[in-house]
C-alpha positions, 0 to 999 in steps of 0.5 A, spaced: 801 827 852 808 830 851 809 835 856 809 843 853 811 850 855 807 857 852 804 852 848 809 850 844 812 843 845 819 844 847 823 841 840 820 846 836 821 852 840 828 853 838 826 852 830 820 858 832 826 862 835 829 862 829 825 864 824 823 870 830 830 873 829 827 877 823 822 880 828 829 880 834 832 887 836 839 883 836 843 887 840 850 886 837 848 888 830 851 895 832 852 894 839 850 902 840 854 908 844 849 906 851 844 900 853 839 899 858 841 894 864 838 889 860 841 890 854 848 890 858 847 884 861 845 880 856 851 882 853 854 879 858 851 873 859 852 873 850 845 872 850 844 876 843 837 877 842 831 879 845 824 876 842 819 882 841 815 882 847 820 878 851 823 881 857 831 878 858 827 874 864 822 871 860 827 869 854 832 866 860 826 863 864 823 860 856 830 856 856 830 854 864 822 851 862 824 847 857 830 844 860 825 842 866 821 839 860 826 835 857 828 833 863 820 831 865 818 828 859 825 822 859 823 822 867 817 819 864 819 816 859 817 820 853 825 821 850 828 813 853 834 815 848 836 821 852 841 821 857 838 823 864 845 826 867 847 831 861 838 833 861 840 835 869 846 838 868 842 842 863 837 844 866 843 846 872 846 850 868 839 854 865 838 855 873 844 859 875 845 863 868 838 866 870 842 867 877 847 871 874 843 875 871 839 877 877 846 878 880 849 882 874 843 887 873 843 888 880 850 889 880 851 894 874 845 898 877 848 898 883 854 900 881 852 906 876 847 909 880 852 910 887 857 911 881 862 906 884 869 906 883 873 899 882 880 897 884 883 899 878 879 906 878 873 903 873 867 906 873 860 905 870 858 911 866 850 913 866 845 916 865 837 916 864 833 916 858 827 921 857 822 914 861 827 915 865 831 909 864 838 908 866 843 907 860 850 905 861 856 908 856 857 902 853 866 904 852 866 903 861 862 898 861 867 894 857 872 896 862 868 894 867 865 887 865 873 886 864 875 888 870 870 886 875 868 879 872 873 877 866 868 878 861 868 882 854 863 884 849 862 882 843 859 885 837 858 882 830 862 876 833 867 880 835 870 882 842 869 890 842 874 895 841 875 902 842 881 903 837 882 901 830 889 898 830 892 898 821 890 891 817 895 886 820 899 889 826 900 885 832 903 886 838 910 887 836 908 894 832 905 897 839 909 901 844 906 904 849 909 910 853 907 912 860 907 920 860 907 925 867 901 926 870 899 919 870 898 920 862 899 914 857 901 913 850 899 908 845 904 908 838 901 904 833 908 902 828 910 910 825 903 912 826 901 917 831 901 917 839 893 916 842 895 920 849 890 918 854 889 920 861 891 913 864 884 912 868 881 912 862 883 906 859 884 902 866 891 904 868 890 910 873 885 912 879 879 916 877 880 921 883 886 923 883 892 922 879 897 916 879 896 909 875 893 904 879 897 897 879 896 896 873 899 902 870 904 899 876 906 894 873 906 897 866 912 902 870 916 896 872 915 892 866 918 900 863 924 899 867 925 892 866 922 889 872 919 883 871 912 880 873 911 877 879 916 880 883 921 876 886 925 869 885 922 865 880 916 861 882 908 860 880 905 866 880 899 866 885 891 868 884 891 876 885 897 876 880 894 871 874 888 876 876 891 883 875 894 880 868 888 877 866 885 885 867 890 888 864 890 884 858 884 885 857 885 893 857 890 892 853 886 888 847 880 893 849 885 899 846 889 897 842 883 893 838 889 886 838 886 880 839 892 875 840 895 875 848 900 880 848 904 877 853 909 870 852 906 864 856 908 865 863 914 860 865 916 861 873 923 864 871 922 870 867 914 871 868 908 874 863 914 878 858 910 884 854 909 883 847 910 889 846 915 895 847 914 899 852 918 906 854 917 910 861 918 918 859 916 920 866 923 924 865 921 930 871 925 927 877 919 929 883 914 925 878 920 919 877 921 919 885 913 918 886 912 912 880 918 909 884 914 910 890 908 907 886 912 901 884 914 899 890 907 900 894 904 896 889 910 890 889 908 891 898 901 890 897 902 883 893 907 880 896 905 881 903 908 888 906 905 895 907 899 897 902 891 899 902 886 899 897 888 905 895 895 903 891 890 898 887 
C-alpha cells in the first residue's frame, strides 16, 4: 500500500491545504504592529500561513514527512516516472528549512531577550503579552531581518515599508540630508523633510550618538567620495555586505522598490541614485564626521578601527 503520513496520502495533502486556507490565520493579510517568535520566523522563512491547530514545527515537519514519503514510495517503485534525484534534493531542502527555523527563533529570542545590539546599531524591540509571550515590534524586526541575514518581510505580496513614498516616485525624487547630532532627513520631491534620529532607520548607534558605517558611507558618499574607497577594483565581501544592508534600509524607508544605487563597476563603485547633502554645518560636528569617515574607511580596508566604528 502507498505510503501516507497524518493519514492523508501525500498528493492530496496540498490540495487539503488549500481548502484549509479559510480556516489559516494568514499572517500577511495585515502582517500587524507585533508578532510572536513564531509569527516572525514564519515571516522569515515566507511560510504565509499556519493551519489552526498547527504549530510552525508541525506544518515545517508535515512537508519534511511528505518529502520522505515521496522519496520512499519512487524508492519502491510506487512513482517510477519521478526523478529520485530532484525527490533527494527536496527533501534536503525541507530538512535544513526546518533547521533554520529552529536557529531564527532561537536567535530572535535570544536577541530580544538580552536586547542584543547589531553591528549596525539594530535591535529587536519587545515585549510580553498578557500569557506572557514574547512579541516582537514588527518596525526592528524588518531592520533586523535585513541586517543580520538579507531578508525582508512581505505582506500582501509586498516587501514591507515604514513610508508611504507619493504614486510614481523613484529614487531620483529622494534626497537625504544627514543633519547634527547624528539626525538624518529624507525629502520626497518638494514634500516635507521626515528628521529621524539615525539609529532609528539603520545609520546610527543606539547607545551613543554618531552614524554607524552605513550612515559613514552615506557621509562619503555626501561629500563625493566613492564607494569602496581607493583605486578602482572589485569590491570584497564586507563591502557587498554593507551595501546590501543599506540598501535594504533605504528601500525599508522610503518604501521604493527598485535598487537605489547603478550597478557597481570597479572604477566608480555603487553611485547613489538619489541625491544627497551633508547639513552638518557646525565645524566640531563636521570634524568628528570626518573623523567617522575616516575610522570606518581604516577598518574596512585593513587599518585601525573596533567594532565600535561599525
Amino acid at each position: 500500500m502507498r505510503l501516507t503520513f497524518f493519514g492523508i496520502k501525500p498528493h492530496c495533502y496540498a490540495h487539503l491545504l488549500s481548502l484549509n486556507t479559510r480556516l489559516c490565520r494568514t499572517m500577511t493579510d495585515n502582517l500587524l504592529n507585533s508578532l510572536t517568535v513564531e509569527e516572525a520566523v514564519a515571516q522569515l522563512i515566507r511560510l504565509d500561513y499556519i493551519p489552526e491547530g498547527f504549530s510552525l514545527e508541525a506544518m515545517l515537519r508535515a512537508f519534511l514527512e511528505e518529502a520522505e514519503v515521496d522519496l520512499e514510495n519512487a524508492k519502491n517503485g510506487f512513482s517510477p516516472n519521478i526523478d529520485r534525484s530532484a525527490l533527494q534534493i527536496r527533501l534536503t531542502g525541507c530538512q535544513e528549512r526546518l533547521a533554520f527555523a529552529k536557529i531564527l527563533s532561537e536567535d530572535i529570542s535570544y536577541c530580544a531577550e538580552n536586547k542584543i545590539v547589531s553591528e549596525d546599531g539594530g535591535q529587536l524591540v519587545s515585549s510580553k503579552d498578557s500569557n506572557g509571550r514574547l512579541q516582537i515590534d514588527t518596525s526592528s524586526l524588518v531592520y533586523w531581518a535585513a541586517s543580520r541575514y538579507g531578508i525582508g518581510i512581505t505582506a500582501n505580496g509586498q516587501e514591507v515599508v515604514l513610508s508611504n513614498p507619493p504614486p510614481k516616485s523613484n529614487w531620483s525624487d529622494i534626497t537625504i540630508y544627514l543633519r547634527s547630532e547624528a539626525r538624518i532627513g529624507l525629502k520626497i520631491s518638494n514634500g516635507t523633510e521626515d528628521i529621524r534620529k539615525a539609529h532609528e532607520v539603520g545609520f546610527g548607534h543606539q547607545k551613543r550618538t554618531a552614524f554607524n558605517v552605513l550612515g559613514g558611507i552615506l557621509l562619503g558618499a555626501a561629500e563625493g567620495l566613492r564607494y569602496p574607497r581607493g583605486n578602482p577594483r572589485i569590491a570584497m565581501n564586507n563591502e557587498k555586505k554593507h551595501i546590501s544592508v543599506l540598501r535594504n534600509h533605504l528601500k525599508s524607508w522610503t518604501g521604493l522598490t527598485e535598487d537605489p544605487f547603478n550597478n557597481f563597476n570597479p572604477k566608480d563603485g555603487w553611485v547613489p541614485k538619489f541625491k544627497i547633502k551633508n547639513k552638518i554645518n557646525i565645524s566640531k560636528e563636521r570634524a568628528e564626521a570626518d573623523a567617522r569617515k575616516v575610522s570606518y574607511n581604516e577598518k574596512l580596508h585593513g587599518g585601525a578601527g573596533t567594532d565600535e566604528d561599525y
